[in-house]
C-alpha positions as CSV (number, residue, x, y, z in Angstrom):
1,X,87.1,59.1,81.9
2,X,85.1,57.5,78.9
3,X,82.8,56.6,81.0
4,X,82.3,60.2,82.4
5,X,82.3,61.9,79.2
6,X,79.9,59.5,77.6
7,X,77.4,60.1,80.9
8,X,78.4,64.1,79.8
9,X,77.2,63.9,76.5
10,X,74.0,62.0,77.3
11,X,73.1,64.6,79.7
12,X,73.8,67.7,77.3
13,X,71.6,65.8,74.1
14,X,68.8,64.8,76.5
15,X,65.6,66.2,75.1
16,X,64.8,69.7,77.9
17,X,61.5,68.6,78.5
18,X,61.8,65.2,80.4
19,X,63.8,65.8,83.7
20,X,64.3,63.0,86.1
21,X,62.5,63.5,89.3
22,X,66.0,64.5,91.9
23,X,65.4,64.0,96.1
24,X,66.7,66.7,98.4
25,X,69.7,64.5,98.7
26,X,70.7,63.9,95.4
27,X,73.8,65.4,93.5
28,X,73.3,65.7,90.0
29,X,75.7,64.7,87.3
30,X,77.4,68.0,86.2
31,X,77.1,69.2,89.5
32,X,80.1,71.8,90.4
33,X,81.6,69.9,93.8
34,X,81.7,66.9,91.6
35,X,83.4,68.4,88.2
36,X,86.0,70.5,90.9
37,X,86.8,66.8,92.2
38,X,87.4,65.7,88.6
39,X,89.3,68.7,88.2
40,X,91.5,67.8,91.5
41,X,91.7,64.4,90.2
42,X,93.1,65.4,86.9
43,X,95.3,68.0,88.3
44,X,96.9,65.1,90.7
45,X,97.6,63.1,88.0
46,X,99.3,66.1,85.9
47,X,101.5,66.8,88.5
48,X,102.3,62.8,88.4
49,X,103.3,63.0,85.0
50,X,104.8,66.2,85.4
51,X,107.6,64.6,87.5
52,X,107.8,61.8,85.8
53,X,108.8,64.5,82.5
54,X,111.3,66.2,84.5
55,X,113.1,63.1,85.9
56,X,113.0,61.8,82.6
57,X,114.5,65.4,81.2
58,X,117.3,65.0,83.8
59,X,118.2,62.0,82.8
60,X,118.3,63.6,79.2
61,X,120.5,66.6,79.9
62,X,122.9,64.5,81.6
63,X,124.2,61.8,79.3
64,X,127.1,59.2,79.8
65,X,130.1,59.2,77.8
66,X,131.8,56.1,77.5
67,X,135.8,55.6,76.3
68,X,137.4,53.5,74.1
69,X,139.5,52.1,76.3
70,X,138.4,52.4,79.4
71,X,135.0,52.6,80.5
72,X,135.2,55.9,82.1
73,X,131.7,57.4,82.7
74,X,131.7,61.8,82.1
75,X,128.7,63.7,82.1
76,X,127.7,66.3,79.5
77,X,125.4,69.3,80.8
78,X,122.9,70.1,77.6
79,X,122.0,73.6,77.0
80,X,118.3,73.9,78.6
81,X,116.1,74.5,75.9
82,X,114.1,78.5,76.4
83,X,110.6,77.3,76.9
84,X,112.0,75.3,80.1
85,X,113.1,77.9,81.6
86,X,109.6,80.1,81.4
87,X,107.1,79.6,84.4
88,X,105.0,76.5,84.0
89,X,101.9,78.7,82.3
90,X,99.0,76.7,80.1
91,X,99.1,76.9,76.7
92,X,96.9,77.1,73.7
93,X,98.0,76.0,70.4
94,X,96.7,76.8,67.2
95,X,97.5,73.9,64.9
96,X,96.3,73.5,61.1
97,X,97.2,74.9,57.8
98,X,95.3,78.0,57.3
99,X,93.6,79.2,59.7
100,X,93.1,83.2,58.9
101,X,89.4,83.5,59.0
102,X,89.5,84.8,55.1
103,X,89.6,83.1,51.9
104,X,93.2,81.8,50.6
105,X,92.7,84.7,47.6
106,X,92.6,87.6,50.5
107,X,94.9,85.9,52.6
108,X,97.7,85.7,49.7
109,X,96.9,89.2,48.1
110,X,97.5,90.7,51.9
111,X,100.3,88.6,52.9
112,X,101.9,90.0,49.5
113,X,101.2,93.8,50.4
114,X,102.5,92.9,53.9
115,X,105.8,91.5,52.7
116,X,106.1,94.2,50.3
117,X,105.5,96.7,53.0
118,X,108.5,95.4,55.2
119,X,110.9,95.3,52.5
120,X,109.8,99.2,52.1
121,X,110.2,99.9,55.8
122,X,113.7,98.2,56.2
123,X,115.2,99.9,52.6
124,X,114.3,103.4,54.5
125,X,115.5,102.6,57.7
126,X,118.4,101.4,56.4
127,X,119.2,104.3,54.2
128,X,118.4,106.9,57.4
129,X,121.1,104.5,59.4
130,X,118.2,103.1,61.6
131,X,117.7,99.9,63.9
132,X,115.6,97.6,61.9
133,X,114.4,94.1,64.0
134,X,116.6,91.3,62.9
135,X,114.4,89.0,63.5
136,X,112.2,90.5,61.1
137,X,115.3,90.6,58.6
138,X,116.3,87.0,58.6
139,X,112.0,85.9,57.7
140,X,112.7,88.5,54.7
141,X,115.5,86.7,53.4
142,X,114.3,83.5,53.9
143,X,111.4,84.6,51.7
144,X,113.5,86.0,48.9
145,X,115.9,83.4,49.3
146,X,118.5,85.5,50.3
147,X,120.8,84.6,53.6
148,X,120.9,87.3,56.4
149,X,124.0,88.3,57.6
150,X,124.4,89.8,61.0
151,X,126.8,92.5,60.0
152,X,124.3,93.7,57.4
153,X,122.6,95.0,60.1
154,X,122.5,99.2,60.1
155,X,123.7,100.0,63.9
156,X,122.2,104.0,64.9
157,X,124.9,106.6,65.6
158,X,124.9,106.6,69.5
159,X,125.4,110.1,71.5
160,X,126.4,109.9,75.0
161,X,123.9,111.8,77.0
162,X,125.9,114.9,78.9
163,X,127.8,113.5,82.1
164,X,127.2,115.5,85.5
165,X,127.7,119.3,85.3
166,X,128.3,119.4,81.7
167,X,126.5,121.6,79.6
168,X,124.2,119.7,77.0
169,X,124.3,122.6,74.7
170,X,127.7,123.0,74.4
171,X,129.0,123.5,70.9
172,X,132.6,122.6,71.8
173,X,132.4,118.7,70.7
174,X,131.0,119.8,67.4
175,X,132.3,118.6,64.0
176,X,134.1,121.6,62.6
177,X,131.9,123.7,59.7
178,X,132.6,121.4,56.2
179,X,130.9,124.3,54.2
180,X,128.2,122.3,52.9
181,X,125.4,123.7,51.1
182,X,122.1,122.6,51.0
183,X,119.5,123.9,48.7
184,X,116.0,122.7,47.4
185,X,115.1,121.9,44.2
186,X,111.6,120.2,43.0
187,X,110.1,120.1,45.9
188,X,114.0,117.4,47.3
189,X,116.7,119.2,49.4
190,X,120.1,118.9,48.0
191,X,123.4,118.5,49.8
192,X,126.4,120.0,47.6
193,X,130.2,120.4,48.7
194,X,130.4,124.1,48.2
195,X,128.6,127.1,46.7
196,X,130.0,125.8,42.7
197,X,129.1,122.5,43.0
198,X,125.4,123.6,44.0
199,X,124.8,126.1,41.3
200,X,126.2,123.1,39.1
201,X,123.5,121.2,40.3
202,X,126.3,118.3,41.4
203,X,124.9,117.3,44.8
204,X,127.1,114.5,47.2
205,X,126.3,111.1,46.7
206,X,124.0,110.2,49.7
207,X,121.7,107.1,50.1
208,X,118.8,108.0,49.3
209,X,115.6,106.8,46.8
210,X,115.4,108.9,43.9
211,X,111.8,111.1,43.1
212,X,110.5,108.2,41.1
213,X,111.2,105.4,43.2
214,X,109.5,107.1,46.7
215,X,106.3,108.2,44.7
216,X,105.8,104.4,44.1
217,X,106.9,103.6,47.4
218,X,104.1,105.8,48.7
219,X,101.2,105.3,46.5
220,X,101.8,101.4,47.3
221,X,101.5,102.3,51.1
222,X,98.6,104.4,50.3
223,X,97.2,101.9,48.1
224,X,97.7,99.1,50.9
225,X,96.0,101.0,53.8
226,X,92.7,101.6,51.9
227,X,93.2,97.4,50.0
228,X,89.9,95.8,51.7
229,X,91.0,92.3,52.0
230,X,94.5,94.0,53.9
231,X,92.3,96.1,56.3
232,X,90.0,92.9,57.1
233,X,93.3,90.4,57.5
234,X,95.0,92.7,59.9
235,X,91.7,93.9,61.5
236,X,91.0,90.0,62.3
237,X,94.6,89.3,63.2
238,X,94.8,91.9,66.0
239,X,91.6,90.9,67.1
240,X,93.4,87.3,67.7
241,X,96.3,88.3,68.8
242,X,94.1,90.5,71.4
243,X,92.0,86.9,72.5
244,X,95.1,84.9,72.8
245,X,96.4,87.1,75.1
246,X,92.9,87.0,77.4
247,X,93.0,83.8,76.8
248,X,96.8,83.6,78.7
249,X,95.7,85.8,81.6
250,X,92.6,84.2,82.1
251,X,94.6,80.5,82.2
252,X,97.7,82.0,84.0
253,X,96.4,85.0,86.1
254,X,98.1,83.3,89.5
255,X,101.4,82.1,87.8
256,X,101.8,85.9,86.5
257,X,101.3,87.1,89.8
258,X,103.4,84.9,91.3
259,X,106.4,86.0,89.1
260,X,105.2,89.6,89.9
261,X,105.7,88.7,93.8
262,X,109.3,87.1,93.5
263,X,110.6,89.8,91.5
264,X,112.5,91.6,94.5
265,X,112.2,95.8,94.2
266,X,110.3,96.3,91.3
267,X,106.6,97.2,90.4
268,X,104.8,99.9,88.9
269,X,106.3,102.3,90.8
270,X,110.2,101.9,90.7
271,X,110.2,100.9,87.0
272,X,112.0,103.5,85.2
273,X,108.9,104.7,82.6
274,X,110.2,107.4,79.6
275,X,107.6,109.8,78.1
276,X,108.5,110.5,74.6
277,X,107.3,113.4,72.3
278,X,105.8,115.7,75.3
279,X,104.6,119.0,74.1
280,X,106.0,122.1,76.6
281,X,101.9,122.8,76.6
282,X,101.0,119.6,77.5
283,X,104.3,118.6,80.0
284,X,102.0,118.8,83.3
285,X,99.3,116.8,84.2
286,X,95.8,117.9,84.4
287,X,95.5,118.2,88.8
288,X,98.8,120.2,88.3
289,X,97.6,122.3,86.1
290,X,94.0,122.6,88.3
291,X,96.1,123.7,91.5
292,X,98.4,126.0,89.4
293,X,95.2,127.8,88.3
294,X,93.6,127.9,91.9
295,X,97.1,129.1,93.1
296,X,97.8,132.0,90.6
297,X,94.4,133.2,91.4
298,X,94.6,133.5,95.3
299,X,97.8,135.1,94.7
300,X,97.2,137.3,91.9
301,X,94.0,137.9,92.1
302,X,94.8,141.6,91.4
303,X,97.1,141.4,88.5
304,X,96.7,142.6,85.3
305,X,96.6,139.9,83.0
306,X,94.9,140.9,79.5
307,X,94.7,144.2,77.9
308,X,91.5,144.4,75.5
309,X,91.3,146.9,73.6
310,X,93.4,149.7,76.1
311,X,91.5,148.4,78.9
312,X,93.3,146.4,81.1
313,X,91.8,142.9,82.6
314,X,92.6,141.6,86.3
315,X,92.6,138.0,86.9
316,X,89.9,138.3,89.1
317,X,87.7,140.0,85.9
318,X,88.6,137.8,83.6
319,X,86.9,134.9,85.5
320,X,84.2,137.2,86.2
321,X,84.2,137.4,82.2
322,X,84.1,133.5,81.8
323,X,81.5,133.5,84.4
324,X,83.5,131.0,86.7
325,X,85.8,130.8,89.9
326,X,88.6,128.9,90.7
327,X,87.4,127.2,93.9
328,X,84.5,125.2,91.7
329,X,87.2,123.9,88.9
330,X,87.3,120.3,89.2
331,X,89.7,117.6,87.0
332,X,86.7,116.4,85.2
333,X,85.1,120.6,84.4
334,X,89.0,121.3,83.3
335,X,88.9,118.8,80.4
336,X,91.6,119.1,79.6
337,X,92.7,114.9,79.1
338,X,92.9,113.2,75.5
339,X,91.1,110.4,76.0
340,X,90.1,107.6,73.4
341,X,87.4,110.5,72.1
342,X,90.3,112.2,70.5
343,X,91.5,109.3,68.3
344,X,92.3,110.8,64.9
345,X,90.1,113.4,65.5
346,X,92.7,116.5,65.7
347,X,90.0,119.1,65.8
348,X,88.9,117.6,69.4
349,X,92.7,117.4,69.9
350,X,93.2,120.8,69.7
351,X,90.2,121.4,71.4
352,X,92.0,119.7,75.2
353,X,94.7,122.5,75.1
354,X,91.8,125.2,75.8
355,X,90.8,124.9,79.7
356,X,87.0,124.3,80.6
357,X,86.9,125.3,77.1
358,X,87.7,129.0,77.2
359,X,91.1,129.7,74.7
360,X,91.6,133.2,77.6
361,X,92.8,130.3,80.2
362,X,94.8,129.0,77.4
363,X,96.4,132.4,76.2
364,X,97.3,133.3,79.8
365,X,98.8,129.8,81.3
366,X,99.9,128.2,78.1
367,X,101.1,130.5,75.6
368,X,104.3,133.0,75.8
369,X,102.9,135.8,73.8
370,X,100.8,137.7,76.0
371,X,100.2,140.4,78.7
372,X,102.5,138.8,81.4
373,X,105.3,137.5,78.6
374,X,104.7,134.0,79.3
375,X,105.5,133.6,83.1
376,X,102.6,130.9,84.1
377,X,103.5,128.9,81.0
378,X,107.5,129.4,81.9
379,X,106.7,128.7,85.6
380,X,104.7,125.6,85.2
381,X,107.5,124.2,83.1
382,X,109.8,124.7,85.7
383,X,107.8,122.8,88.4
384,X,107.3,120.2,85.9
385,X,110.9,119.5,85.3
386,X,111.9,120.0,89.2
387,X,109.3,117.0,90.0
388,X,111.4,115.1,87.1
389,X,114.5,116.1,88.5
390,X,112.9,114.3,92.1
391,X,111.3,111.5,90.4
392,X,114.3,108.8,90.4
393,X,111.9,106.0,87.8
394,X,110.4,109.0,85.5
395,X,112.0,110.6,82.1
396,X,110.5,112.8,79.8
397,X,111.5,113.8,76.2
398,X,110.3,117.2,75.9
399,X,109.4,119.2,72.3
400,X,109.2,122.7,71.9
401,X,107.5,124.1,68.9
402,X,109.2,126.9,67.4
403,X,107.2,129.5,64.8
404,X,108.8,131.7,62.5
405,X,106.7,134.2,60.5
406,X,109.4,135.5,58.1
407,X,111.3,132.1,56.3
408,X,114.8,134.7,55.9
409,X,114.4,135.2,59.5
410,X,117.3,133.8,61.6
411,X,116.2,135.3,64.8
412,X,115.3,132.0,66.7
C-alpha cells in the first residue's frame, strides 16, 4: 500500500509536460481496472476484519461467570449497543475542536442567542401545556447546570378523535358553562371568575409572561433573526448538515435501498401521509380542479352564473369574456401550484388562488358569495373529502376561514 501511494503521489506532482511514451499495450498507473482491483482488494480485506470484529464482539457479549465455590461457567447476554443494530452504512466523522467555518467571536455570540432562544421556546411551550423535545431539555440543563427531570416534562391534553358513528360536533361531552369572563385590556385578554371580579380588574391566576417580560422576549427574537454572525452560523450549518446527508446517500445509496426492499408492505404509497393546515380553497389538487372546470362547463354550459350589472352572464359567456375555453386549459395554463416562486412572497401567494389568472374563475368555483351561492366551491369540497374517505394512507386537516364584518355579530 506505501508502495502504491508513494507511485500515486509521484504521478500527480509529475511536471504536465513530460509524459512517458505508453505502447498500445500498456496500462497506466491510475488506470480505472487497476484502482477497482485495489478497491476489490481492499474491500476483501474489510470484510476479513469485519468478521474477525464480530467474532470478537461475540465473544464480548457473552462473558463467563465463574463461582466461588464451584467453577460453574453462566453466561451473561450484554445489551447490544444502538449503532450495532443500524445497517452496516459508511461513515464520515468530523473530528477536531472547532470546526464552524466562522471565527470563535461569531461562533460564541450565536451559540449564545441560540441557547437563549431555546430557553425562550421551551418557557412558552411549557406555559401553553405543550410537548417540548426532551432531548433538547436535558442539553439545557446540563448547560445551566441544572438536572432534567423526566416528570418536568409538560405532557399535551389528548382528545380522543370521535369513534364510528359518533358525531364530532357533539356538545354533549362538554365541560359545563364555569361563567368565566374574558375581556381585553391593553392590547392582553383577561380571564376573570365572574362579571365582579372583571370590572375589579382581578383576573385568575394563569401561567402566563407578563407585558414586560414578552416585549423582551420578542425584540430578542427579532433582534436574533436580523444578528449577522447568527444568520451566517446557521446559514453555514444547514448548508452542512445538507452535504452530510449527500455525502450518506452517495456512500450508502444500495444499503438504503436494500432496507427499502426488506421492509414487507410499505412504500410511498401505503404510508399513512397527514396534510396539515389545508385551506377549503386550496383542499383539491390542481388536475382536479382542471376536470372540475371542463366538467361544469359541458354541463352547464347554459347556466347563469354572474349577474353584472342586471345583466345576467352564462358560463359559456363568461369564457367568451376571458377569451378562453375549457378544452385548451392545461395543468401548467391553470397555474394554480405554489411552487418555490412563492416563498415569502404572499402577494404571488395570493396570486395561485386566481385560475389562469382571471379572479371570475375564482369568484365562481372558489368563493361562497356569489350568483350560484357557492355550489362549485361546496361540491368540489365534497369530492375532495369522498376521495379521503377512499384513500385508506391519506389524512387531511382541513381550515375554514370564517369573516365577520360586524365584531357584535354572533351570527356565525
Amino acid at each position: 500500500m506505501r508502495a502504491f501511494a508513494e507511485k500515486v503521489f509521484a504521478s500527480e506532482t509529475k511536471d504536465e509536460d513530460t509524459r512517458e511514451e505508453m505502447s498500445l499495450f500498456d496500462v497506466a498507473e491510475d488506470c480505472p481496472i487497476v484502482q477497482h482491483q485495489l478497491t476489490q482488494h481492499l474491500h476483501a480485506e474489510s470484510s476479513k476484519n469485519t468478521e474477525k470484529r464480530k467474532k470478537l464482539m461475540s465473544r464480548v457479549q457473552i462473558a463467563p461467570m465463574l463461582g466461588t465455590k464451584a467453577e460453574v461457567s453462566q453466561t451473561v447476554e450484554l445489551d447490544t449497543p444502538l449503532y450495532l443494530e443500524v445497517p452496516a452504512f459508511q461513515r464520515v466523522a468530523i473530528v477536531g475542536d472547532y470546526a464552524s467555518g466562522v471565527t470563535l467571536d461569531d461562533f460564541e455570540l450565536s451559540c449564545k442567542g441560540l441557547h437563549r432562544a431555546l430557553a425562550i421556546r421551551e418557557k412558552y411551550m411549557r406555559m401553553a401545556y405543550q410537548r417540548f423535545p426532551s432531548i433538547v431539555s436535558q442539553y439545557l440543563r446540563d448547560l445551566e447546570g441544572g438536572v432534567w427531570k423526566s416528570e418536568d416534562q409538560v405532557l399535551p391534553v389528548f382528545t380522543p378523535p370521535p369513534k364510528k358513528d359518533e358525531d364530532p360536533f357533539c356538545t354533549k361531552s362538554l365541560p359545563e358553562n364555569l361563567g368565566y369572563v374574558a375581556r381585553m385590556r391593553d392590547g392582553l385578554i383577561y380571564v376573570y371568575n365572574d362579571e365582579e371580579a372583571a370590572n375589579q380588574h382581578k383576573p385568575k391566576d394563569l401561567p402566563r409572561p407578563d407585558y414586560n417580560t414578552f416585549i423582551d422576549d420578542m425584540n430578542f427574537l427579532i433582534a436574533l433573526i436580523a444578528q449577522g454572525p447568527a444568520k451566517t452560523y446557521t446559514h453555514r450549518r444547514l448548508k452542512f448538515l445538507m452535504s452530510k446527508f449527500n455525502v450518506h446517500e452517495m456512500l450508502n445509496e444500495m444499503e438504503e435501498l436494500k432496507e427499502l426492499k426488506n421492509n414487507p408492505h410499505r412504500d410511498f404509497y401505503n404510508c399513512r401521509k397527514v396534510d396539515t393546515h389545508i385551506h377549503a380553497a386550496a383542499c383539491m389538487n390542481q388536475k382536479h380542479l382542471l376536470r372540475f372546470i371542463k366538467k361544469s362547463y359541458r354541463v352547464d354550459s347554459d347556466r347563469v352564473v354572474q349577474n353584472i350589472n342586471g345583466k345576467d352572464i352564462t358560463m359559456k359567456e363568461l369564457f367568451e369574456k376571458l377569451k378562453l375555453h375549457p378544452y385548451d386549459l392545461t395543468v401548467d395554463s391553470l397555474d394554480v401550484h405554489a411552487g418555490r416562486q412563492t416563498f415569502q412572497r404572499f402577494d404571488k401567494f395570493n396570486a395561485k388562488y386566481n385560475p389562469v389568472g382571471a379572479s371570475e374563475l375564482r369568484d365562481l368555483y372558489m368563493k361562497t358569495e356569489n350568483h350560484i351561492n357557492g355550489e362549485y366551491f361546496a361540491t368540489i369540497i365534497k369530492e375532495v373529502a369522498s376521495d379521503l374517505e377512499d384513500a385508506k394512507y391519506q389524512y387531511a386537516e382541513p381550515r375554514l376561514s370564517i369573516y365577520v364584518d360586524d365584531p357584535g355579530s354572533q351570527d356565525l
